[in-house]
N, C-alpha and C positions, 0 to 999 in steps of 0.2 A: 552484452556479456562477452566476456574473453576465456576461452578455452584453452586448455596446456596440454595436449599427451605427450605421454612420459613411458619409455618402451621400458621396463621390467627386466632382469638379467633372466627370469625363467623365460621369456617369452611371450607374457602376459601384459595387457595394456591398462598402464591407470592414468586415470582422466580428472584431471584438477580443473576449476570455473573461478573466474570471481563476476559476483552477483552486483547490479547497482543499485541500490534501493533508493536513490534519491529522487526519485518522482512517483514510484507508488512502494508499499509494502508488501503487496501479494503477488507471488508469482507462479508457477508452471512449471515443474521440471520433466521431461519424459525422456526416461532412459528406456531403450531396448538393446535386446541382445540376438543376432543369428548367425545365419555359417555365412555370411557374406554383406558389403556393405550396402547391395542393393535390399538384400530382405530384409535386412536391420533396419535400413528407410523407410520401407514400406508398414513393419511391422510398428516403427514410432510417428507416421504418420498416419496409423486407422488408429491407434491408440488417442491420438489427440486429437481423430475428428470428434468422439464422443464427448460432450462435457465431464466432468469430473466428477459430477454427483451420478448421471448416470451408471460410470464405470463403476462407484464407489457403492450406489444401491445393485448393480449383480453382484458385487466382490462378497458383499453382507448375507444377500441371499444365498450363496452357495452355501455360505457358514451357517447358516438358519434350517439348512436343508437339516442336520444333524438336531437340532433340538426338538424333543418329544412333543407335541401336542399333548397338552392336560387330559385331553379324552383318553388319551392312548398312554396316558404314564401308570404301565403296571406294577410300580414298585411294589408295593400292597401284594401282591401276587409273587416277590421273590425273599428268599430269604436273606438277601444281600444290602435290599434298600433299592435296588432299582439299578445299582453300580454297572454290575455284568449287562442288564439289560440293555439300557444306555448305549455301553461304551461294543458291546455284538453289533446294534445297530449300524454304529461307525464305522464298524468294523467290514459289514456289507457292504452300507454304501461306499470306503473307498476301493472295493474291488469291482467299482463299473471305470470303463474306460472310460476318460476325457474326451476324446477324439471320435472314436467309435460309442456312442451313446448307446446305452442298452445292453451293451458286453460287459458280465461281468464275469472273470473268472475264477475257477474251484479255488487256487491259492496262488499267493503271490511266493508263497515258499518254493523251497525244491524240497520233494522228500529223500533224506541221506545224500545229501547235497554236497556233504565232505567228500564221500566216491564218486563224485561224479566231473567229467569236465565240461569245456565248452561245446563241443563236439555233442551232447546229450541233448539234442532239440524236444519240442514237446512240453512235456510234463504239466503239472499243474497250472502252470500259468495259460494254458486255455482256456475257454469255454468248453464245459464241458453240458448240453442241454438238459440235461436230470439236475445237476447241480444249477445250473441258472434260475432256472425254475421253483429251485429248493429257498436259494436266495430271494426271492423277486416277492415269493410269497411270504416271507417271514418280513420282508419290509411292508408288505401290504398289511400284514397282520399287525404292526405297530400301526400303521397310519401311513409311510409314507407312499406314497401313490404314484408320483414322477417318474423313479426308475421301476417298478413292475411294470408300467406301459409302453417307457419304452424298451422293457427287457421283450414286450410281447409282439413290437413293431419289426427289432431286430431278427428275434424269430422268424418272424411273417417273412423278410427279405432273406434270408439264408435258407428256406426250404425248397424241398430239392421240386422238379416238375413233378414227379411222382407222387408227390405228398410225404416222405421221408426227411429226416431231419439227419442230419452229420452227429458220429459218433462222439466228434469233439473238433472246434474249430478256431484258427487265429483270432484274432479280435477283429477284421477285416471279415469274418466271414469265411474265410476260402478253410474249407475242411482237411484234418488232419490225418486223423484214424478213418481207417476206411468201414467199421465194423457198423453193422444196424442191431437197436435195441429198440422191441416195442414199447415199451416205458418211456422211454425218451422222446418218441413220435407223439406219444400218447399225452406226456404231461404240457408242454404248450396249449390244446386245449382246456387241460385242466387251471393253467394259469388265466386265460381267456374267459372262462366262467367265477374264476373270484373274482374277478374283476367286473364283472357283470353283475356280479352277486353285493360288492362293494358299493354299488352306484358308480361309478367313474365314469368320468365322460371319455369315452374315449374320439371326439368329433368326427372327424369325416373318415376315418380309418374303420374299416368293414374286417372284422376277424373273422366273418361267415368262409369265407374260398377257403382259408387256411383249413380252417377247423374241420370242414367239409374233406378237404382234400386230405387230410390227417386220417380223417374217419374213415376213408377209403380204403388205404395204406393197410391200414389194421386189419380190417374184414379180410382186404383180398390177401394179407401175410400169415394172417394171427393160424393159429392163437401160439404157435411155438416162436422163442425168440430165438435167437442167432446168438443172444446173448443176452444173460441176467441184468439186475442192477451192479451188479461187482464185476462183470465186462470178462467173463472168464468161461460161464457153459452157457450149449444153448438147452433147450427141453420147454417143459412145462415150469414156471416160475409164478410160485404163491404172489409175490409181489408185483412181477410187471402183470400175469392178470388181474388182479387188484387195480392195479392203474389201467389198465386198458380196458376194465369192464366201468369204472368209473368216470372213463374218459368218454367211452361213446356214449355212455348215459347223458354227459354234457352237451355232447355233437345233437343225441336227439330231441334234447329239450332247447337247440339254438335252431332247430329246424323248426321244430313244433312257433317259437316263437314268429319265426318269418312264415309260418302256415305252409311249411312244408310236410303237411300231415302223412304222406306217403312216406317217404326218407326218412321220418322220425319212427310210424313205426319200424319200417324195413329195419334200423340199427337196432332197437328195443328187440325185435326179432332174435338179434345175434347176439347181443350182450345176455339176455336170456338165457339162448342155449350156450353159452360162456358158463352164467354164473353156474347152471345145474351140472354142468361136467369138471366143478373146481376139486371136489374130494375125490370124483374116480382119479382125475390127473394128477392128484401132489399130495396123496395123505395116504399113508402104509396102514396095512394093518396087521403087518407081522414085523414089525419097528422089533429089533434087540439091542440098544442100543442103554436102556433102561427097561431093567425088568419088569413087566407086571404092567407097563404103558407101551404093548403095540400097536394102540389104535391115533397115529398122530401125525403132523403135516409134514413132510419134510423140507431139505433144503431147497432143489428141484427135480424133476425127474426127466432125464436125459433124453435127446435124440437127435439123429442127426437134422440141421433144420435144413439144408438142402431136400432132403426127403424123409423127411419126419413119419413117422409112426405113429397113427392118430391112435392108436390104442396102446402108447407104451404101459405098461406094467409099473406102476413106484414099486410094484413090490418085485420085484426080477431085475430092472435093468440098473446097470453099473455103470458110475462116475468117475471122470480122470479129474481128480483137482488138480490145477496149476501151484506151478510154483513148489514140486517136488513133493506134493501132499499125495501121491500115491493115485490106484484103481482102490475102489469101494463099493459094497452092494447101496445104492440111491438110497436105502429104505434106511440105512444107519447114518447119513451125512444129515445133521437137524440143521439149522437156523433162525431167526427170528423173521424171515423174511416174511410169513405168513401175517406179521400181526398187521401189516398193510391193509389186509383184509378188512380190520377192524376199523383201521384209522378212516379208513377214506368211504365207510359206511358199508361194506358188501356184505361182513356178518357180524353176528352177534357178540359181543365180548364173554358171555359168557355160555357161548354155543360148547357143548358137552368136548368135542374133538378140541375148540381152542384150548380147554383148562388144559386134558389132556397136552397138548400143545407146549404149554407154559411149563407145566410140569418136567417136559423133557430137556428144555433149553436148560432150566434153572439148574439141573441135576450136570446137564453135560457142559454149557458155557457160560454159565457165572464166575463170577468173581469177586471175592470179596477185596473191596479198595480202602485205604485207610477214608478216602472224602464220601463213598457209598459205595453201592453195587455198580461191577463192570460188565460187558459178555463180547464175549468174543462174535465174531460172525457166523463160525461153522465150526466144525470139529477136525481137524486134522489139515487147517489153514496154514497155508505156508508163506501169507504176504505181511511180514513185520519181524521185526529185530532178529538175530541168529540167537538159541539157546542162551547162548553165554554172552549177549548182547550188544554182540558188533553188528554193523549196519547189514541188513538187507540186501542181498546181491543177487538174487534172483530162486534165491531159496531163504525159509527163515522160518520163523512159528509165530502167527497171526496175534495179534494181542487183542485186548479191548477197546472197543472204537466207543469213543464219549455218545457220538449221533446213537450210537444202543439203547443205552441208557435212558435218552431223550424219547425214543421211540417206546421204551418198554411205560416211560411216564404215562403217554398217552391211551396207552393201551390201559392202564391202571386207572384213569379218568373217564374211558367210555366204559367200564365197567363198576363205577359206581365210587371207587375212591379215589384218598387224597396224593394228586401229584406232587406235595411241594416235597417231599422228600429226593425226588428224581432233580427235581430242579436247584434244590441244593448241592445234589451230589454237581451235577453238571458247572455252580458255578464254584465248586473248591476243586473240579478239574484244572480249571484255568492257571493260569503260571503266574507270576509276579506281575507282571503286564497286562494279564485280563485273556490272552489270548488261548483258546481253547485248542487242544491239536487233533490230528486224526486218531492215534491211537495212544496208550498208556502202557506202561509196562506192568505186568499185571503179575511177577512171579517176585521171588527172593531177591535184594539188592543182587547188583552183579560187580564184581571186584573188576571186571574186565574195562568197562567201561562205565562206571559209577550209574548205572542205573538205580533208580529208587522205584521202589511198590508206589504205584498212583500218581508216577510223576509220565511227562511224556516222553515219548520216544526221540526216534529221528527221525519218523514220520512226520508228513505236510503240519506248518502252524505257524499261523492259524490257517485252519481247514475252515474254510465262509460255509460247508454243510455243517459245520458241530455249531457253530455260531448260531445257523439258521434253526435248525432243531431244538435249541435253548429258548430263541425270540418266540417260536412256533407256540412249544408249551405253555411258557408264561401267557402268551395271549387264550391259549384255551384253558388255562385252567384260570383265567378270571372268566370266560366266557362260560365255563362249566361242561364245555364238548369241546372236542377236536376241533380247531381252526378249517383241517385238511376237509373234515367230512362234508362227501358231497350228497348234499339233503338228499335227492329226486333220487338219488341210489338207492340211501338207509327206507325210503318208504318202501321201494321197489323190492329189497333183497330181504331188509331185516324186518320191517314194522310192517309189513304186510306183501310179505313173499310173492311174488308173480311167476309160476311154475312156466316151462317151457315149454312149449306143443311143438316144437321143431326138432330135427337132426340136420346139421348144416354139411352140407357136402362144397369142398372146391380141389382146385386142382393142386393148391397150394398141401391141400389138410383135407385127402380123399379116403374119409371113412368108409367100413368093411362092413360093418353094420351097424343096427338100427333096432329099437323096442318096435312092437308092432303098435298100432294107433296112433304113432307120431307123424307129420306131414315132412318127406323130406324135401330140403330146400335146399339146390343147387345154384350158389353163386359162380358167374362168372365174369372176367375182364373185357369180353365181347362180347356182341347178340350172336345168337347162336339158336340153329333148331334143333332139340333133343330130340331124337331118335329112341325108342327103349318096348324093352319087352319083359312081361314079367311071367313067362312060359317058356322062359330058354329058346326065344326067337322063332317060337312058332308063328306068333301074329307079332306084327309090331306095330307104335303107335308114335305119334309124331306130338312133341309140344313146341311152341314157338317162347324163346326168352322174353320176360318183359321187362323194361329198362329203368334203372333208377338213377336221371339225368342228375341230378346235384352229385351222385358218387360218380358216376361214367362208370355203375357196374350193372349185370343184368342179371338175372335167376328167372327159375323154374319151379312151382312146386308142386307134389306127387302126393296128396295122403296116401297114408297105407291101411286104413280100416276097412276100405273095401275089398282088400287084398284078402288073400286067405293068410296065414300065417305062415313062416315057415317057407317062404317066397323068398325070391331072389329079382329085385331088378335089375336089370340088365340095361346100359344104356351108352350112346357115343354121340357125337357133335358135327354137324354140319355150320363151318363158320360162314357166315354170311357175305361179310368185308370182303373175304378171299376166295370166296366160293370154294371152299374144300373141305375135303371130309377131315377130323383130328386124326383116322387110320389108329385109334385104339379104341378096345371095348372098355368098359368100365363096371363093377355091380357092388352092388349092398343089399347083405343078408340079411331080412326081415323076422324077426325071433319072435319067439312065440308070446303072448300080451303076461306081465307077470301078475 
């Protein structure tokens, strides 16, 4: 063969052949392309050690990754014909990395991407771990199986030694935002168990250490986050407890299965006293927000989580919303955050507080959209379009996010009716292309900038959570229950309630008091000998910590029935490792049996 390059006036190289076909017919071309002539050698010499049918059955299969499985084709289940469903799927899968396998990020958009320049690092094109997860699972729930495993391997390798996950990270891994969300620690587990739950093999790759060390995290942080799902307060949050009381449910039923019978109860233990302090922490009962419905959950109820407030008040304490939304009494900021609760089995759907509940969202952030019902996140949001509907600048007024909509479906399917109306609205959100966005504009055309009612914003699109929240649905509402619900939960919380006998004391979340008859249990990060007096240190009495090795955490525990009522114990720490004293007292007020 005879080759001719021919230099380009732009600078560009084009490459003319002639071919001889007079001794065979079939030939071999292998072009490559790199930044230098040595890698372009390299790169078209691995090319053509492989045969060409080889190269040409993975070229096929990557393409095949996108076609539904027959089991898994829930057209039957949308009102579209299966269109949206399909084409959400593809939509997932092509926001996992090539290179970095298992990253997949929030959106390959920018949201208000017009204001913004080079110089704006970040943004959606991360990994954001709440959303990975959100993704991972909605491909699980079609069928595909490939990337939720390795969305759950890449996990495994970017967790921090602590058991903490990054609040959002390059696709390399290396962490961006520095902020911690219990939700996002908490859902990697939760992806670990449908996966389990699936059948998947996952071969020689052990998700036990991760999960374990996740469940740790949480015990020794919880229950307050640093920050919600919307990455803005921290407090008591309906949703990430929801996920995090779901999450250790998961941890102790992957204990129990390695016959870690200890460590499964000890979490059962916590997630316990979790679920029975959910309505003191995040439900008002002097809400004004809507007349005549004070008794309901709110958005979240605040505190500082450096040194949280284990007894904050929903009904006293005040919220700074971001983003120019003002100070507010907690007990009037609602959201739909609660309905978490439902999806992922903790309560009832139609437990008295949640209709309540529904009642007050509908009243305060619904929307009527021309394709169905919108809602906003919260009331007096200030992350989306300006009034008059110029971009977003770091003030604006919240619109309606599609994933709401999706969410309110599900909520509507474990309470006994029919989803397909959510699932249609969700797929006549979609634009001309299919692609579903973060938010809608949900008010009066706007002259400003030609906004339309029910069209989207300038926010992220496609957003891979609206997508996944659509895939999510459609698979449960063929399955007739929530994809997300985690069974060993709904038995525990809803279908046959398991009351708490504990009050959990740590240093993290050092409670003031306590019912009398409960056993209080003092978790700590070291062994340690309590020291405590329940006479105001006329006598004292010594306990030694006992250790729960798969966490590397230890506790203490103290019933109080034998106690007289109306006691106080009194107690401090001799750490062992250092041999010193903590040099603080500590007590919790033991109130009279109600």
């Amino acid at each position: 063969m005879d080759w001719e390059f021919c230099a380009a006036k732009n600078g560009n190289i084009a490459l003319t052949g002639e071919i001889n076909l007079q001794q065979q017919n079939e030939f071999t071309i292998g072009i490559a392309l790199g930044g230098s002539p040595q890698s372009t050698g390299a790169k078209l010499l691995q090319s053509l050690a492989e045969p060409f049918d080889v190269q040409r059955e993975g070229y096929v299969q990557q393409w095949q990754r996108t076609v539904v499985d027959p089991k898994f084709d829930f057209a039957a289940n949308t009102a579209d014909g299966g269109h949206l469903y399909r084409l959400s799927r593809c939509v997932l899968l092509a926001h996992e990395d090539k290179s970095f396998e298992g990253a997949l990020v929030a959106s390959m958009s920018i949201p208000w991407g017009e204001t913004k320049d080079d110089n704006d690092l970040g943004g959606y094109h991360l990994v954001w771990t709440r959303d990975l997860v959100q993704s991972a699972t909605a491909l699980l729930a079609s069928g595909q199986t490939g990337t939720p495993l390795r969305a759950l391997m890449w996990l495994a390798a970017i967790q921090n030694e602590d058991g903490s996950f990054p609040q959002n990270s390059w696709i390399n891994g290396t962490a961006y935002w520095s902020g911690l969300q219990l939700d996002e620690i908490a859902a990697p587990i939760l992806l670990a168990w449908r996966l389990k739950r699936e059948g998947i093999d996952v071969g020689l790759f052990n998700s036990c250490v991760m999960i374990l060390r996740a469940a740790s995290y949480l015990i020794r942080q919880g229950p307050v986050t640093a920050q919600e799902r919307w990455e803005e307060n921290a407090g008591y949050s309906p949703s990430t407890l929801a996920t995090v009381i779901a999450a250790l449910v998961c941890a102790a039923e992957f204990a129990n299965q390695k016959s870690h019978t200890a460590t499964a109860d000890f979490i059962f233990t916590y997630t316990d006293w979790l679920a029975a302090h959910l309505e003191e922490w995040t439900v008002t009962t002097c809400g004004e927000v809507v007349e005549g419905l004070p008794h309901h959950y709110i958005r979240i109820n605040p505190t500082d989580p450096q040194t949280p407030d284990p007894h904050a008040d929903p009904n006293a304490t005040l919220i700074q919303i971001s983003n120019g939304g003002g100070i507010h009494p907690a007990r009037n900021i609602v959201g739909g955050d609660f309905l978490q609760l439902v999806r992922l089995g903790i309560r009832d759907a139609n437990d008295p507080i949640m209709r309540d509940s529904i009642k007050v969202i509908d009243r305060v952030l619904k929307r009527a959209l021309p394709q169905g019902p919108g809602w906003r996140r919260y009331n007096h949001d200030g992350y989306g379009q300006k009034e008059d509907g110029r971009a977003f600048d770091g003030t604006g007024v919240g619109r309606s996010w599609p994933i709401l909509t999706g969410e309110r479906g599900h909520y509507e399917l474990a309470a006994g009716r029919d989803p397909e109306p959510f699932i249609s609205a969700l797929e006549k959100f979609a634009n001309a292309g299919g692609m579903i966005s973060e938010q809608l504009w949900d008010a009066n055309a706007s002259a400003v900038c030609a906004m339309k009612r029910g069209q989207p914003t300038g926010a992220a699109m496609p957003l891979c959570w609206s997508h996944a929240e659509y895939v999510s649905l459609v698979r449960s509402a063929h399955d007739g229950v929530c994809f997300d619900r985690i069974e060993p939960a709904f038995q525990r919380y809803v279908a046959n309630p398991v009351a708490s006998r504990h009050e959990i004391w740590s240093l993290r979340h050092p409670i003031r008091r306590m019912p009398h008859g409960k056993t209080l249990r003092i978790i700590l990060a070291a062994e340690a000998t309590v020291v405590w007096s329940e006479d105001h240190w006329k006598n004292t009495k010594k306990s030694d910590t006992s250790g729960v090795a798969a966490l590397d955490l230890w506790f203490a525990d103290f019933p109080t029935k034998t106690i007289p009522a109306d006691s106080v114990i009194e107690f401090t720490f001799f750490w062992k490792e250092s041999q010193r004293w903590d040099g603080r007292n500590y007590s919790v007020a033991v109130g009279k049996p109600k």
